[in-house]
C-alpha distance (Angstrom), angle and dihedral (degrees) to the residues before:
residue distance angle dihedral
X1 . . .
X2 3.71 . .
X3 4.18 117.6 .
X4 3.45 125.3 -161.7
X5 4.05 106.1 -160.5
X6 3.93 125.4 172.4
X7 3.59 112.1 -126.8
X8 4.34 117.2 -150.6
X9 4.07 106.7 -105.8
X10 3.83 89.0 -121.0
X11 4.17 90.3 53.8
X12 3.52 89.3 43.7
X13 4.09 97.8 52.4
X14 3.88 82.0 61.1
X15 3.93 90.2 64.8
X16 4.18 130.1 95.8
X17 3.78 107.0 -82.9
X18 4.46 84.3 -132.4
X19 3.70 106.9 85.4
X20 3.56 90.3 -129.7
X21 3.20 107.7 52.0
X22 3.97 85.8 53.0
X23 3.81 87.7 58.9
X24 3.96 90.3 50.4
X25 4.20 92.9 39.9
X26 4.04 88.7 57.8
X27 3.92 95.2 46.6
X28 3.65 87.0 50.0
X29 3.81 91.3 50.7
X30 4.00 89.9 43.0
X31 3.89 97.1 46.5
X32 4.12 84.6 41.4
X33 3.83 88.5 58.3
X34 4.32 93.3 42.1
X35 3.56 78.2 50.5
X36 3.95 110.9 49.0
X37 3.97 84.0 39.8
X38 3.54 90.5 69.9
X39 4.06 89.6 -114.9
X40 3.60 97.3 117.2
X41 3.65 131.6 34.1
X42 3.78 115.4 -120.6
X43 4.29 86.0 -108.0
X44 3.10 89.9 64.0
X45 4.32 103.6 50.1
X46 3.37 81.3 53.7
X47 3.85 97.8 49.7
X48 3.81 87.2 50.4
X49 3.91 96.8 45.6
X50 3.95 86.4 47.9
X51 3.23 86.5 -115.2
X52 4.27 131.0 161.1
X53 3.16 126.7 -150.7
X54 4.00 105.4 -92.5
X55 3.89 91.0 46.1
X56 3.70 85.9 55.1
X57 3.19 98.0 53.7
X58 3.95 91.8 54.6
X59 4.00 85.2 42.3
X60 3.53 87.5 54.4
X61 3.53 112.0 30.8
X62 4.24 107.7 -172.0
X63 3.47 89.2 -31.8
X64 3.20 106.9 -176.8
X65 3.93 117.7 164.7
X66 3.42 130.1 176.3
């Protein structure tokens, strides 16, 4: 599914300047959320940020959200 969402100028000055690493700082920030909100397990952000084990652990360093 592709998504088109408008992002606030003053949220979107805080991105990377390199087009794609915008696109990868906002999936971060939207698997982060699935993930702190208890809708995805912490597997699974990793799975979807292509991430192994070892650079999820530095990704998500004793995360523990409740």
């Amino acid at each position: 599914m592709m998504m088109t969402v408008e992002i606030p100028e003053t949220i979107s000055r805080l991105l990377p300047i390199e087009p794609s690493q915008r696109l990868r700082s906002v999936m971060e920030g939207l698997v982060l959320g699935a993930y702190t909100q208890g809708l995805i397990t912490r597997g699974r952000a990793c799975e979807l940020l292509g991430l192994n084990y070892w650079d999820g652990e530095k990704f998500f360093p004793g995360a523990e959200f409740s």
